[in-house]
LODRENBA-66209 format. One record per residue (C-alpha): x, y, z; residue number from 0. Coordinates in Angstrom, 1 decimal. Layout:
! LODRENBA-66209
NODE / X / Y / Z / i
NODE / X / Y / Z / NUM
...
***
This chain:
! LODRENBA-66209
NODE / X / Y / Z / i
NODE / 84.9 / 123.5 / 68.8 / 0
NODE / 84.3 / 119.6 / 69.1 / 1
NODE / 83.6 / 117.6 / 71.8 / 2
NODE / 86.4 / 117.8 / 74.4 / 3
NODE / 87.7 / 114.1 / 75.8 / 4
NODE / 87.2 / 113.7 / 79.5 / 5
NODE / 90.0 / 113.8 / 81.8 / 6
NODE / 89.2 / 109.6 / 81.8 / 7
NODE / 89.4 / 109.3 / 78.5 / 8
NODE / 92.8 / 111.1 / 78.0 / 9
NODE / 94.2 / 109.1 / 80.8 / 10
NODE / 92.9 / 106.1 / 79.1 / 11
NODE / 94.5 / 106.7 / 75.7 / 12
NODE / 98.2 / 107.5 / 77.6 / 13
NODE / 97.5 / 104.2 / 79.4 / 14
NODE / 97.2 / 102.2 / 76.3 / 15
NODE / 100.4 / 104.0 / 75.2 / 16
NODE / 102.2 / 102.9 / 77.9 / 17
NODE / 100.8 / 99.4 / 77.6 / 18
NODE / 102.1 / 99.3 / 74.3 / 19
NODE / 105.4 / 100.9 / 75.1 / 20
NODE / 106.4 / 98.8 / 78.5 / 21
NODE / 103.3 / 96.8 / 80.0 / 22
NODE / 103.0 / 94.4 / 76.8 / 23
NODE / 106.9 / 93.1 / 77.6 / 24
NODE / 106.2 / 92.2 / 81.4 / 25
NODE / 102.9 / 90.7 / 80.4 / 26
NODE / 104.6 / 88.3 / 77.9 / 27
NODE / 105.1 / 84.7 / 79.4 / 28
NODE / 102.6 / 85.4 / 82.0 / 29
NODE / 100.3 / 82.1 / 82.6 / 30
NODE / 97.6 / 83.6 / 85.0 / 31
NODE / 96.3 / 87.4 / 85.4 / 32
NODE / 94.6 / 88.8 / 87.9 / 33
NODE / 92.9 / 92.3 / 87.4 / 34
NODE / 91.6 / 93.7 / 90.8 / 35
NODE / 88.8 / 96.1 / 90.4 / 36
NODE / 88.4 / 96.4 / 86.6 / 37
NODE / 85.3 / 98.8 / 87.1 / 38
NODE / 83.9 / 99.0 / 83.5 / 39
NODE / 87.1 / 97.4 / 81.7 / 40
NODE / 88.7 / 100.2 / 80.0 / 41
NODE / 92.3 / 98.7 / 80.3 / 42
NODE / 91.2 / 94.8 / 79.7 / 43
NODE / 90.9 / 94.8 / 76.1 / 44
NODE / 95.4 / 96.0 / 76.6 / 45
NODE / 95.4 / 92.4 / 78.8 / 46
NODE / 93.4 / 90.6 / 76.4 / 47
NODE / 95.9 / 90.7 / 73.5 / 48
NODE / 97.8 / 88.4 / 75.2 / 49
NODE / 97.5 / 84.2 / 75.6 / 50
NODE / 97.2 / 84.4 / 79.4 / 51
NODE / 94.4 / 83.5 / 81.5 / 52
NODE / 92.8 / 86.4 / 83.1 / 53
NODE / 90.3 / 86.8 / 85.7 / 54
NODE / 88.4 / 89.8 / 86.1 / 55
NODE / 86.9 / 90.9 / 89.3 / 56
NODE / 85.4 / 94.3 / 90.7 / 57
NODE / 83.6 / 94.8 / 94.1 / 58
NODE / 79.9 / 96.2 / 91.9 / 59
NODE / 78.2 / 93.4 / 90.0 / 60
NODE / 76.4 / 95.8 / 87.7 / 61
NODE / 80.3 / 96.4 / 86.8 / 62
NODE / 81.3 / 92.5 / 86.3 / 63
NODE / 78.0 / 91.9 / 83.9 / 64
NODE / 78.3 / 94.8 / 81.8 / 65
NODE / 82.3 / 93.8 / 81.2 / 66
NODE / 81.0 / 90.1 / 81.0 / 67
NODE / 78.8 / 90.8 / 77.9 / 68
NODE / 81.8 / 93.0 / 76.4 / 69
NODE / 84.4 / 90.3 / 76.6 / 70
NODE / 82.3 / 87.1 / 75.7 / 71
NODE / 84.8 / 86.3 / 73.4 / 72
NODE / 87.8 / 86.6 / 75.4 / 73
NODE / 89.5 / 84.1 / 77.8 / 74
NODE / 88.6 / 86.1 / 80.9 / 75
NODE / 86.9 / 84.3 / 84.2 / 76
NODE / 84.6 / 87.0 / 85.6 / 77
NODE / 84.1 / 87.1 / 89.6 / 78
NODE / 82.2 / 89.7 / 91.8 / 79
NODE / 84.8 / 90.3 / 95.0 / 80
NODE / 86.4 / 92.8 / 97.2 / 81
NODE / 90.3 / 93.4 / 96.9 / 82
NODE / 90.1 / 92.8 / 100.9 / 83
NODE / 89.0 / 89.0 / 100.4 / 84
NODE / 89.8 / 87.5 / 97.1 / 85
NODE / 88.3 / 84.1 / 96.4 / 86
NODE / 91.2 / 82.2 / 95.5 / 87
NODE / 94.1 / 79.9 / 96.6 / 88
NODE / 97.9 / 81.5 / 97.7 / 89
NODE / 99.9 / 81.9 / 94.9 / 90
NODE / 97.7 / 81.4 / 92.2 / 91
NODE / 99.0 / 83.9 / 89.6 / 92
NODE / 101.7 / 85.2 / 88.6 / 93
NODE / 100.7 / 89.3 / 87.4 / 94
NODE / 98.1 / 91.4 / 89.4 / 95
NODE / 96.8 / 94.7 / 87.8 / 96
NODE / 94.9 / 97.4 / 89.7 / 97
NODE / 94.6 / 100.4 / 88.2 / 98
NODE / 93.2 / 103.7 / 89.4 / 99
NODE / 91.9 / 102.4 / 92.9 / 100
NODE / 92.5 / 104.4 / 95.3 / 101
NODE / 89.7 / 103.9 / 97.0 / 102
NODE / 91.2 / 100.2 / 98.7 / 103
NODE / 94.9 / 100.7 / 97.6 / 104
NODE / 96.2 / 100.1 / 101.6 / 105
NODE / 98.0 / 97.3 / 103.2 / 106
NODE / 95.2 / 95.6 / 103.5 / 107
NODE / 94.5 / 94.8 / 99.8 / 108
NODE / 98.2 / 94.9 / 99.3 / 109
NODE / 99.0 / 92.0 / 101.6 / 110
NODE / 95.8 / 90.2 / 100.1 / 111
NODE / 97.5 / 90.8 / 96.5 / 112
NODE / 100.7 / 89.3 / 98.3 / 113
NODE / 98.9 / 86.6 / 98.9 / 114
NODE / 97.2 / 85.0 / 95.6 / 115
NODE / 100.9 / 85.8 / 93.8 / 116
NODE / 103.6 / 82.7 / 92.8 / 117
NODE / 106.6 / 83.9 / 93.9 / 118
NODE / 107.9 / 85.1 / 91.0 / 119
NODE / 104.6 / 87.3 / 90.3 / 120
NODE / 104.8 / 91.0 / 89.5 / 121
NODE / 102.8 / 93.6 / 90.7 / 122
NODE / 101.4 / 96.8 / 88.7 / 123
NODE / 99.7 / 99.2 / 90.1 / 124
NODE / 98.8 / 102.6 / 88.8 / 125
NODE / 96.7 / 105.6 / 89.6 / 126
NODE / 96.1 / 109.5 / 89.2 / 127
NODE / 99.6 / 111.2 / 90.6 / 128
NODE / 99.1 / 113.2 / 94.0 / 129
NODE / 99.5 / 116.9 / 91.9 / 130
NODE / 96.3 / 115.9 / 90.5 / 131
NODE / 94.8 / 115.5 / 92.8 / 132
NODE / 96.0 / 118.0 / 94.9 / 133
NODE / 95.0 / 120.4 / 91.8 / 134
NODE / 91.2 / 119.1 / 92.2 / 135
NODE / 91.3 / 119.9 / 96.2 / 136
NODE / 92.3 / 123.3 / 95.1 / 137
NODE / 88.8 / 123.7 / 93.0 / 138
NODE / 86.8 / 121.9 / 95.1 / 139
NODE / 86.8 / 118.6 / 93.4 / 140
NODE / 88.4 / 116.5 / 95.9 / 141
NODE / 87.8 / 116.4 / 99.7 / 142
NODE / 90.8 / 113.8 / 101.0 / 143
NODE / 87.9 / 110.8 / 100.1 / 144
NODE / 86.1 / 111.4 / 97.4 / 145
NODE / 86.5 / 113.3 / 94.0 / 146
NODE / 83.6 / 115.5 / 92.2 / 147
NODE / 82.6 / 114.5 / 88.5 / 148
NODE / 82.8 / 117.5 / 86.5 / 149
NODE / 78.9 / 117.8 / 87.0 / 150
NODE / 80.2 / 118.5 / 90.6 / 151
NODE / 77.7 / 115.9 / 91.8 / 152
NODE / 79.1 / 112.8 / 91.2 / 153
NODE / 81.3 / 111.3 / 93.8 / 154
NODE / 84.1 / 108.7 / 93.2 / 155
NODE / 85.5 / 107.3 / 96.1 / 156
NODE / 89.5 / 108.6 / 96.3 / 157
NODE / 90.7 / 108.4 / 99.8 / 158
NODE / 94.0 / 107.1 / 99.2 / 159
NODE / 96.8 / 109.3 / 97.5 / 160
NODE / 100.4 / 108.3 / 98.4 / 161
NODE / 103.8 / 110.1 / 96.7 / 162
NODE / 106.2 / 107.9 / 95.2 / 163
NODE / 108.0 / 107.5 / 98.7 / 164
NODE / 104.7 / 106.5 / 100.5 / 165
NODE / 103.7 / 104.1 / 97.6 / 166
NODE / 107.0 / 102.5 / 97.6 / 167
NODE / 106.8 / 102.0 / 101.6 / 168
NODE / 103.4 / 100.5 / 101.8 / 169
NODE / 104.4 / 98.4 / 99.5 / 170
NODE / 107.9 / 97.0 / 101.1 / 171
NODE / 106.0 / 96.3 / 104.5 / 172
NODE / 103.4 / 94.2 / 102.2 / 173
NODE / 106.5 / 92.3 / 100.7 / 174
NODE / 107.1 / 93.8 / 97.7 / 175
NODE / 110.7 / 95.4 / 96.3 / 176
NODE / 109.9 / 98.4 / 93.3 / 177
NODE / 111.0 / 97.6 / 90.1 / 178
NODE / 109.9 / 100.6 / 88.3 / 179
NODE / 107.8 / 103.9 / 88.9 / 180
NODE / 107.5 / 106.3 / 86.0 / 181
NODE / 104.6 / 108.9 / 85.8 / 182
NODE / 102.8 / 109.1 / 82.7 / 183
NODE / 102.2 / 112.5 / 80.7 / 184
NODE / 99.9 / 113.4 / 77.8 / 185
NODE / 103.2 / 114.1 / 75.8 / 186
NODE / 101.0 / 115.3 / 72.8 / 187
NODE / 99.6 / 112.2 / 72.2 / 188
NODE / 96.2 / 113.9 / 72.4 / 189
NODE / 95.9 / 117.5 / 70.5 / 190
NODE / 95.3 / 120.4 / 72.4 / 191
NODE / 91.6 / 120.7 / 71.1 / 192
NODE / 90.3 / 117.6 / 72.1 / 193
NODE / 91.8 / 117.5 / 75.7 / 194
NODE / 90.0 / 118.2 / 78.6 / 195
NODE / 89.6 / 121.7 / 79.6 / 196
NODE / 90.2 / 120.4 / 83.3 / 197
NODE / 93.7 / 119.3 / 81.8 / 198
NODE / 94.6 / 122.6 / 80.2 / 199
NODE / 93.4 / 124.3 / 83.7 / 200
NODE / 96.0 / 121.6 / 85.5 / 201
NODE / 99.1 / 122.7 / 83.3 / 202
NODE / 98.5 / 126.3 / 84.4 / 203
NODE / 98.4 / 126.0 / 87.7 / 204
NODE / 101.3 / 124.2 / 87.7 / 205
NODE / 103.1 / 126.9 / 85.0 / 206
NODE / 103.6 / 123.9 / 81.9 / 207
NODE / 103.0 / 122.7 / 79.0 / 208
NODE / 100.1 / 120.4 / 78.5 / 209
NODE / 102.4 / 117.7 / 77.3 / 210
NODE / 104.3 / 118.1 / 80.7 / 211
NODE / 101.5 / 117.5 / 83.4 / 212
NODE / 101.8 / 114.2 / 85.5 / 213
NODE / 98.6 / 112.7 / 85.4 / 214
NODE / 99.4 / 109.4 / 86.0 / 215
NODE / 101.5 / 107.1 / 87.8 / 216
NODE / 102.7 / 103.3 / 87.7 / 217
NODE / 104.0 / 101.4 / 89.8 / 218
NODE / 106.1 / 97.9 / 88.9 / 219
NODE / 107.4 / 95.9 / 91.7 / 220
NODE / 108.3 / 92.3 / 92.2 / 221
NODE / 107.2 / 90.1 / 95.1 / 222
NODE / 110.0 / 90.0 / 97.5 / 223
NODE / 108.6 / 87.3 / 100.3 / 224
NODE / 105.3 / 86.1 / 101.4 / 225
NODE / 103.4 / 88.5 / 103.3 / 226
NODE / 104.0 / 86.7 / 107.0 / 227
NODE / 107.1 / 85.2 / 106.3 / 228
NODE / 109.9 / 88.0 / 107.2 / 229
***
């Protein structure tokens, strides 16, 4: 048997689906980009197909100069930051991307992501659907803030998982309206022998078809007021 892909790796090859599918269309026409905790960059190479500016920023410098060297060639402006205090002006672009981050997604980085949007910005967020993780809690993976790495030493900071009603909340009181929430599925894009054995493990705990589990979620709303303002 080959080498199996990591459960990152599948998730990474349904997000670029999806980019193709939907996230290409919203991105279209967008002038500025701001992509809050990037981490190594797996989904900017989606964002740099486009003609927009994009800024890049992530909380771990080693993270920001290995992306850096990457993406010379690309129209991205690199900066070292916390989603808690970005270093730019109110309403300064008009998309913001944060993607598996549940280590800060709260109202505090919400209403900071409030802040640097126009008023027409949109906002998509996305990260690893609550079955999931509730799945790696029941194998001792997950401990409500942090997740094991499959060499069960590893520990990713994860203590923020909300359901679609809870997402959706956080989100209004930060002065956003929902747009769109779908939740992302291998949906045989990856065959069955190449998928990670923690997947295959998921879809029988939860009695389905590989194709079926919900790995992923996104989230697409539009700014509805200025943080502040109601």
């Amino acid at each position: 048997m080959g080498l199996r892909l990591g459960t990152l790796e599948c998730i990474n090859i349904i997000r670029h689906d999806y980019y193709n599918q939907e996230i290409s269309e919203i991105v279209k026409g967008k002038a500025n980009i701001l992509i809050v905790g990037g981490g190594y960059g797996d989904s900017l190479e989606d964002y740099c197909s486009s003609d927009s500016k994009i800024t890049f920023t992530d909380i771990e410098l080693e993270a920001v100069e290995c992306v850096r060297k990457k993406f010379v060639d690309y129209n991205v402006d690199f900066q070292c930051c916390s989603a808690y205090n970005l270093p730019f002006k109110d309403n300064a672009f008009d998309l913001v991307v944060s993607t598996l981050n549940g280590s800060y997604l709260n109202g505090k980085a919400l209403k900071e992501f409030n802040r640097v949007m126009d008023q027409e910005a949109i906002l998509i967020l996305s990260e690893t659907t609550i079955e999931y993780v509730n799945y790696l809690r029941k194998i001792g993976r997950y401990n409500g803030k942090s997740i094991l790495g499959s060499d069960m030493k590893t520990k990713i900071s994860h203590p923020y998982v909300y359901e679609k009603e809870e997402l959706e909340s956080i989100c209004h009181n930060s002065g956003f309206s929902p747009i769109h929430y779908k939740i992302l599925r291998p949906d045989n894009l990856i065959s069955q022998d190449k998928i990670s054995s923690v997947i295959i493990n998921f879809s029988k705990y939860l009695g389905s078809e590989i194709a079926d589990v919900p790995l992923l979620y996104y989230s697409i709303s539009r700014k509805e007021y200025k943080y502040g303002d109601k």
